[in-house]
C-alpha positions in Angstrom: -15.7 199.9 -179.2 -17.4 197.1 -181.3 -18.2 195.0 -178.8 -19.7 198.3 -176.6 -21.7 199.4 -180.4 -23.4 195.2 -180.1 -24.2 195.1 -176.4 -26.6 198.4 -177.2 -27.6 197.5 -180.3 -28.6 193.9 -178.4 -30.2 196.0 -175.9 -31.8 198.3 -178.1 -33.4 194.7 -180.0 -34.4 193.9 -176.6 -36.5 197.0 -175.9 -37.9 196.8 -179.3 -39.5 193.1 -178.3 -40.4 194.4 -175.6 -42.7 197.2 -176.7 -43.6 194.2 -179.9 -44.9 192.0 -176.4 -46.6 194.7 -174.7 -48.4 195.9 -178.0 -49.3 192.2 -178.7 -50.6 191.8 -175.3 -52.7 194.5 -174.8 -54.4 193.8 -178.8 -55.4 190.1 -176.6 -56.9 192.4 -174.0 -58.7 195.0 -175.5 -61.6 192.0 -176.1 -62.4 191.3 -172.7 -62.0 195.1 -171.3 -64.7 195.9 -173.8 -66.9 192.4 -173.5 -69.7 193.9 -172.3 -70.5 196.4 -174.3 -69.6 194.6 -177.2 -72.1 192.2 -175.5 -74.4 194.6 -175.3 -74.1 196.3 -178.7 -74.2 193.2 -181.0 -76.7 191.5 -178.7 -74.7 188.7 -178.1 -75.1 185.8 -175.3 -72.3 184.7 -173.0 -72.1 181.8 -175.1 -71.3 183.7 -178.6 -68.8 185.6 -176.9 -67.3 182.3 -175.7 -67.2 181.5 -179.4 -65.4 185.0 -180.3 -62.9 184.4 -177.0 -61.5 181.1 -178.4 -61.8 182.5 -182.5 -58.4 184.4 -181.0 -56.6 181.2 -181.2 -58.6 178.9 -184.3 -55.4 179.8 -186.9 -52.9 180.6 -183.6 -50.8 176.9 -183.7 -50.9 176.6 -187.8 -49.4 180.1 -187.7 -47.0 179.4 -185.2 -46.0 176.5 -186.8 -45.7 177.8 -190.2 -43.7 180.6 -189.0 -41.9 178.8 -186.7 -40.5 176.4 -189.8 -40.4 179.9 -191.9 -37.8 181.3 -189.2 -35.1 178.3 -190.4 -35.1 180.1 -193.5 -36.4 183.8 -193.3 -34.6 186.7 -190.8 -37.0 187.4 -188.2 -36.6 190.7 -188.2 -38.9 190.7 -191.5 -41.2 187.7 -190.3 -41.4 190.1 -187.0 -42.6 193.3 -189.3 -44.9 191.0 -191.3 -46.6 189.8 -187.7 -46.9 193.4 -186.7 -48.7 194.9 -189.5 -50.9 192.1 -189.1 -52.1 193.1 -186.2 -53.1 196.9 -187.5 -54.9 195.4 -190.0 -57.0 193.3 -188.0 -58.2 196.4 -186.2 -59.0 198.8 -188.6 -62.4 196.7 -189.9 -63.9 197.2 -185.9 -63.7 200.9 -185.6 -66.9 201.6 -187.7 -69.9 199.3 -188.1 -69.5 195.6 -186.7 -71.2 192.5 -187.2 -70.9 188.8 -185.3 -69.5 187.6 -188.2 -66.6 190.7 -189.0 -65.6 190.9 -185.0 -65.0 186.6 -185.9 -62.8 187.2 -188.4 -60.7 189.9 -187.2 -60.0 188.4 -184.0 -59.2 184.8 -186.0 -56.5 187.0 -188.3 -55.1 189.0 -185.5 -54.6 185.3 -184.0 -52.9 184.1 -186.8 -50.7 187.1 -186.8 -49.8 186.8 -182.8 -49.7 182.9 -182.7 -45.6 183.1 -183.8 -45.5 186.4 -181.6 -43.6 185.2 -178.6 -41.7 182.2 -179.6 -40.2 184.5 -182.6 -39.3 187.7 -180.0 -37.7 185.3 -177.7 -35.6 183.4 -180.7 -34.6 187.0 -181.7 -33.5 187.6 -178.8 -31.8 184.6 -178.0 -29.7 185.7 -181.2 -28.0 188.4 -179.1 -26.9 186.6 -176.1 -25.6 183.4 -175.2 -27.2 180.3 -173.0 -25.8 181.4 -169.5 -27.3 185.4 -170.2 -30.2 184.6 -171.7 -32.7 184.9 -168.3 -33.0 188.2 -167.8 -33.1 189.5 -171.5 -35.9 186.7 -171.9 -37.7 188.0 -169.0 -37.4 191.6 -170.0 -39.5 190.5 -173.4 -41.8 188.0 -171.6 -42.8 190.7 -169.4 -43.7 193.1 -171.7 -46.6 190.9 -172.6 -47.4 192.1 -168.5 -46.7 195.8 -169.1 -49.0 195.4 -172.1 -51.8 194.2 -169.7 -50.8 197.0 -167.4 -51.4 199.6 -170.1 -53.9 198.3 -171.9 -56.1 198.0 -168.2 -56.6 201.8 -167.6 -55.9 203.2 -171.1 -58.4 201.1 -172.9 -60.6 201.3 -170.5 -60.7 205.0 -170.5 -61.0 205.2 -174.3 -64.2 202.8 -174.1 -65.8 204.6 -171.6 -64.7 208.2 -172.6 -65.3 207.6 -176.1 -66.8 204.3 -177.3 -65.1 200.4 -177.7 -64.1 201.6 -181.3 -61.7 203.8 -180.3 -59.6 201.4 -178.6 -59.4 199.2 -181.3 -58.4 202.2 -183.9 -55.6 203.3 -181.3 -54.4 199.5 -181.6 -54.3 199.5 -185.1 -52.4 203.1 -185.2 -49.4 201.9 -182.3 -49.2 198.8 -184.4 -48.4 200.7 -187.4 -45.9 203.1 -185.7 -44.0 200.3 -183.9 -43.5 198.6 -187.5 -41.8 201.6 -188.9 -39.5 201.7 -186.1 -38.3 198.2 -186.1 -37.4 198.3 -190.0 -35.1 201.0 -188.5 -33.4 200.0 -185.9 -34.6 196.6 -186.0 -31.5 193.8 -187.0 -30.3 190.1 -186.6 -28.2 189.0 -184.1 -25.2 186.7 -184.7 -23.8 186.1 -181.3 -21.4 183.2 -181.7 -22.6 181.0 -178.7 -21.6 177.7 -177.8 -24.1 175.2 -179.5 -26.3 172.5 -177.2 -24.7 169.2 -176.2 -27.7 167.6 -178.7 -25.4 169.1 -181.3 -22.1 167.9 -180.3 -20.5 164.4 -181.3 -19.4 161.9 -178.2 -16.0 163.3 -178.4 -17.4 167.1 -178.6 -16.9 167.9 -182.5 -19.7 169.6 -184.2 -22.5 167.4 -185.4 -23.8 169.3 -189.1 -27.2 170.2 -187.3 -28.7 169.0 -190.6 -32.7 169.9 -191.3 -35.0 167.9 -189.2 -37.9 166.4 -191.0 -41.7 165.9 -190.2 -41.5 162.8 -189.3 -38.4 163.2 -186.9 -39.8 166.3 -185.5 -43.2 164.7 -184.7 -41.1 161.4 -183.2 -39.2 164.2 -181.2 -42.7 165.8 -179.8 -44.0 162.5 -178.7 -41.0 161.2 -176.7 -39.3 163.7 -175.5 -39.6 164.5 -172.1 -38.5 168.4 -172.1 -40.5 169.0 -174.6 -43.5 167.3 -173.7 -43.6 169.1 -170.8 -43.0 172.7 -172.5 -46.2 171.8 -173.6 -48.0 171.0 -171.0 -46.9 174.0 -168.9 -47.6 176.1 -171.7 -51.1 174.7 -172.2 -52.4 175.1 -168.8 -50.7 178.9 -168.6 -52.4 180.0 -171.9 -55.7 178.1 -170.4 -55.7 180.8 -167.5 -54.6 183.6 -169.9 -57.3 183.1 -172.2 -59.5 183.4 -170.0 -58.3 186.5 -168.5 -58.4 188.1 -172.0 -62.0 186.9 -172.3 -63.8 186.7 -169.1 -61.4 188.4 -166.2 -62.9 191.9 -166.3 -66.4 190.9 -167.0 -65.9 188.4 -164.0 -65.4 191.8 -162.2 -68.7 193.4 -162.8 -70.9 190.4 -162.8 -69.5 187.8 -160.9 -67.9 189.8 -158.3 -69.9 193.3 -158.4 -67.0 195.7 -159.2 -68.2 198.8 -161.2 -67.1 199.5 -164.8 -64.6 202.5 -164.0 -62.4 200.1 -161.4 -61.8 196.8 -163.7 -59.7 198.6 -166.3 -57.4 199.6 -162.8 -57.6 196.1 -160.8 -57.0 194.0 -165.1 -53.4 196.1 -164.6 -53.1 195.5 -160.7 -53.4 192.1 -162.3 -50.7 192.6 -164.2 -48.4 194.5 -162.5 -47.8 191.8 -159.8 -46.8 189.5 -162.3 -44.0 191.9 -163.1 -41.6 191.6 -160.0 -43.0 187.4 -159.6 -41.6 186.7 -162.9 -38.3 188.8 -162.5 -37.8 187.1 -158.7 -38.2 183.6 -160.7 -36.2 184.3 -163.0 -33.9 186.0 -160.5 -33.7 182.4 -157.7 -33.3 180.6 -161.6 -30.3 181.9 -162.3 -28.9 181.9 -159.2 -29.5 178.3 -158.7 -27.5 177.6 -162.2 -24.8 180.0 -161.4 -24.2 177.9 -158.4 -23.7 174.6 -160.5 -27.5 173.0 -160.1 -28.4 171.2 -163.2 -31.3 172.8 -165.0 -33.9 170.1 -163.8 -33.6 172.3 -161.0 -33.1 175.3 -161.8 -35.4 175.7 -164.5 -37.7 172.5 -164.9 -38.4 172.5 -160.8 -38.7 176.4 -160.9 -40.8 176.3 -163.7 -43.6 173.7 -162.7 -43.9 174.0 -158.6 -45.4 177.3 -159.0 -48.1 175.9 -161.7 -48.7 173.6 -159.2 -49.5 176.5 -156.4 -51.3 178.1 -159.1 -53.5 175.6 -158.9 -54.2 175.6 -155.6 -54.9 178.9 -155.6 -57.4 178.7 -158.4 -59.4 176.4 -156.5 -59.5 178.6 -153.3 -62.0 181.0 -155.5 -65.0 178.6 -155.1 -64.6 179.0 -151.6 -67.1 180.7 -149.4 -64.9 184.1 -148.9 -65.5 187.5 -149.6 -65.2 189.1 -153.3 -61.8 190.6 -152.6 -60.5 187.5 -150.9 -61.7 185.5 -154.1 -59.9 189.0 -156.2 -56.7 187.9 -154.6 -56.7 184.1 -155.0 -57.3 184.5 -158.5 -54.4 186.9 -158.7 -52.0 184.9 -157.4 -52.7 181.4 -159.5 -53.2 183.7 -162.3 -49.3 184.9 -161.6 -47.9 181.7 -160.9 -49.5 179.7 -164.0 -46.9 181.9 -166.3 -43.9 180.6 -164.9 -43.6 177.5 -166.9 -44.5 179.6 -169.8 -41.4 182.0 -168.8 -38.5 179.3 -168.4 -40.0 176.6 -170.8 -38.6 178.4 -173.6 -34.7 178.1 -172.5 -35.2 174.5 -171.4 -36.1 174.0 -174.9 -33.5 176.2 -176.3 -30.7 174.0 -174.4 -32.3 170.6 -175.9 -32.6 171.9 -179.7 -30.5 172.4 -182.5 -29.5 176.7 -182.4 -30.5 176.7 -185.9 -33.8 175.3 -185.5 -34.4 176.7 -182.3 -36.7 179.1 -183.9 -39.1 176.2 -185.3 -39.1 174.4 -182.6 -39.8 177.0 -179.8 -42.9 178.1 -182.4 -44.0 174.1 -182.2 -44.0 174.1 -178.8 -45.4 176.9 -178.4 -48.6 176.4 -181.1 -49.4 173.4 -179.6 -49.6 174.6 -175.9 -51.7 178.0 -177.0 -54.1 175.4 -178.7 -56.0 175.9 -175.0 -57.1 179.3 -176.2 -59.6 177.4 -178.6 -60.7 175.7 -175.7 -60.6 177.6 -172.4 -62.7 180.9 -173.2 -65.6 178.9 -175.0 -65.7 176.1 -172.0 -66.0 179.5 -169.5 -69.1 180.8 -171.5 -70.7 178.0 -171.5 -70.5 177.7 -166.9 -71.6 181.3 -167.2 -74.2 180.8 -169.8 -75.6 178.0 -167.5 -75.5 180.0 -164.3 -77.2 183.2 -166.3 -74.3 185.4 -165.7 -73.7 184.5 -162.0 -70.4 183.9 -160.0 -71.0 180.2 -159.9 -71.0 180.1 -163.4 -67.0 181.6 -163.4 -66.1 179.7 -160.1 -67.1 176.2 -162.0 -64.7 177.1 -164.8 -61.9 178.0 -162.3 -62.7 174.9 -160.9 -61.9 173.1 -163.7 -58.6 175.0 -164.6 -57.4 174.4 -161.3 -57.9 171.0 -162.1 -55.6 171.2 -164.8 -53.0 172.9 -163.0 -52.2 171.1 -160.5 -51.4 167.6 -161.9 -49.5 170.0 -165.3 -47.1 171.5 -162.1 -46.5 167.9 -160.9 -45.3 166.5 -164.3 -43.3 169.5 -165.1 -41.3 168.4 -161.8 -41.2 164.9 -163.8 -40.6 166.2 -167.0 -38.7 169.2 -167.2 -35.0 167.6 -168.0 -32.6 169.2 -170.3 -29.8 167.6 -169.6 -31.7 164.1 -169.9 -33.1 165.5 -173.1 -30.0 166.8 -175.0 -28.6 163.3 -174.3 -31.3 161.7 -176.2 -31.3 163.7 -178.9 -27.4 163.6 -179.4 -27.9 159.4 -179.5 -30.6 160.2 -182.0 -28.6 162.4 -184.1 -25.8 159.9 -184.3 -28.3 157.4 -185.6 -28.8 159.3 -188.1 -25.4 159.7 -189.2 -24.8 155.8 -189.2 -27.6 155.3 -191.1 -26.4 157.4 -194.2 -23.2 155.8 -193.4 -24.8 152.0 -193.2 -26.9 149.7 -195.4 -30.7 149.4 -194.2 -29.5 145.9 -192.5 -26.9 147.5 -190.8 -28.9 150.3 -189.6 -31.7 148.3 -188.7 -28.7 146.3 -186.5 -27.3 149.3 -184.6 -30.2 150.8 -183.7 -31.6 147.3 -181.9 -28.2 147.8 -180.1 -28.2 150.8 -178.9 -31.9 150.9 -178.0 -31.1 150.3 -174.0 -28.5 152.7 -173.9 -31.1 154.9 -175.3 -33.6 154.7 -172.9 -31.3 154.3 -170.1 -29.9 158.1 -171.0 -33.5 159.5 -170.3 
């Protein structure tokens, strides 16, 4: 009966993350469903609105970091309530009057409050199931970020059109609200008792103590490892391409592809949708593939990264000389595969790290992919800006994201290794341990010997 009372209480978590997802995605949403008028009403150019596109994500990696290193030490059921009403508070200030300046700042605190957003949902959930189950729960949060889009499309559109772009940011702030009352109810910390990484097991399988990683190691750890490198390259170029779909997809729509104002809300969730049964069918082949014994270079670091690279491909088909709806679907579909690496980077990286700082390092990794949001919308307005508005303005930028897509999908083939990287970071860890247990001499000895070994085990 107790084990029955967890599995629904993990699943109940689960559909609580994913309603925290779909809420947080459609908040990154409701600025580009309502650019124009907002473009309109404040008089702004597509440059400025570049500017208040990539504001989203000025305090998005500091947050995620600081929350990420906060989760080692705080439950994140209360660092997810704090997010949460975070969120409703950065609405509330853009349902009456609005400057450039105000519509700035709220967008840069909503950031900071959805920066830590995903990695924390998926370290929640992660606290409720164990390595080999955690696809499809991770998958079912990850994809509400989808459903969010898929809601926010004809429901925020209908508000701004119906009503005025205030509304839909004062029905934002209101769901926020309700969906934090709800999780300090039935909201709690999971303490599934999985069985730890190999980077925290001794060579003859004890227990290592897991103890506290410091800056420096953690920074040493960024730079070197391959896993984790490449968690951040895949998550760069995905959050590139989302970005700019919060920004600059439905405006794209009306001006660069001559769709009227009452369809875009409709083909932004059409958008969405087909990412739905993509990402499940990835994640789907993934397990499959480690279920049958393949290693998760395979599995999940090839998974992940080929369809980045396809993305890419895609993205450059849109400068082609095809019709509007051709272009419509090209964009589509590298928008849909660019979020694969995004969706199975997080377990790679939750097989190389220490459980208990899991949390802090899937926020790391995760703040310094997202940094593209900073870049990505601006770099879009300023193509448009040049091209006065016109398609060839948009098609330059796609041209330079599927640029960056292609070659991020064929070093996430590369560099995608769990396996490769828990061995490293085991070696590393029992460094560690010698050196408390050595001189400086004597540490300074051992790690000249075992330097080859090192590298040979990447």
């Amino acid at each position: 009966m107790f084990q029955k009372t967890s599995r629904l209480r993990a699943w109940i978590v689960v559909a609580m993350l994913f309603l925290f997802m779909v809420i947080n995605f459609a908040d990154k949403a409701v600025i580009g469903l309502a650019a124009v008028p907002i473009m309109r009403d404040l008089g702004l150019s597509h440059q400025q609105f570049g500017f208040v596109g990539g504001s989203f994500f000025l305090l998005f990696t500091v947050s995620g970091l600081l929350f990420g290193l906060a989760s080692t030490r705080i439950k994140t059921r209360w660092l997810l309530a704090l997010l949460s009403i975070v969120w409703a508070i950065a609405q509330f200030p853009l349902v009456g009057a609005v400057t450039y300046p105000m519509l700035i700042a709220c967008r840069v605190l909503l950031g900071a409050g959805e920066g830590p957003a995903y990695a924390l949902a998926a370290h929640a959930s992660y606290k409720w199931f164990d390595n080999t189950k955690r696809n499809f729960p991770t998958v079912i949060v990850q994809q509400g970020a989808s459903v969010g889009l898929l809601l926010a499309g004809p429901c925020l559109t209908f508000l701004i059109t119906r009503y005025n772009w205030h509304a839909a940011f004062l029905a934002l702030g209101v769901v926020g609200c309700l969906w934090t009352a709800l999780w300090l109810v039935v909201g709690e910390e999971g303490t599934v008792d999985e069985t730890p990484p190999a980077s925290e097991r001794k060579a003859g399988g004890a227990l290592t103590d897991a103890p506290a990683e410091s800056v420096g190691f953690i920074v040493r750890q960024i730079a070197t490892d391959r896993t984790l490198v490449g968690g951040i390259i895949l998550t760069f170029v995905g959050y590139a391409v989302v970005s700019v779909n919060f920004t600059w997809f439905p405006a794209y729509l009306r001006t660069g592809l001559g769709y009227p104002a009452s369809e875009t809300g409709w083909l932004f969730s059409l958008m969405a949708g087909l990412s739905i049964p993509a990402m499940l069918t990835v994640a789907w082949i993934s397990r499959v593939l480690k279920d049958r014994g393949a290693s998760s270079h395979l599995s999940r670091g090839v998974m992940a990264s080929v369809p980045v690279a396809l993305a890419g491909i895609f993205m450059l088909c849109t400068t082609a000389d095809i019709s509007a709806s051709a272009k419509l679907v090209c964009y589509t579909i590298a928008s849909v595969l660019s979020q694969c690496g995004m969706t199975l980077s997080p377990m790679m990286i939750g097989e190389v790290v220490a459980t208990r700082q899991r949390g802090a390092w899937l926020s790391v990794v995760t703040a310094l992919g997202t940094f593209a949001g900073v870049l990505a919308p601006p770099m879009m307005g300023h193509f448009v800006s040049v091209a006065h508005g016109s398609a060839v303005g948009f098609e330059n930028g796609f041209a330079v994201l599927g640029g960056l897509l292609i070659p991020a999908g064929l070093l996430g083939i590369w560099l995608m290794n769990p396996e490769a990287s828990a061995r490293r970071l085991q070696l590393r860890r029992m460094l560690r341990e010698n050196a408390n247990a050595q001189s400086p001499a004597a540490y300074e000895e051992s790690s000249s010997d075992t330097a080859q070994p090192l590298k040979r085990s990447v």
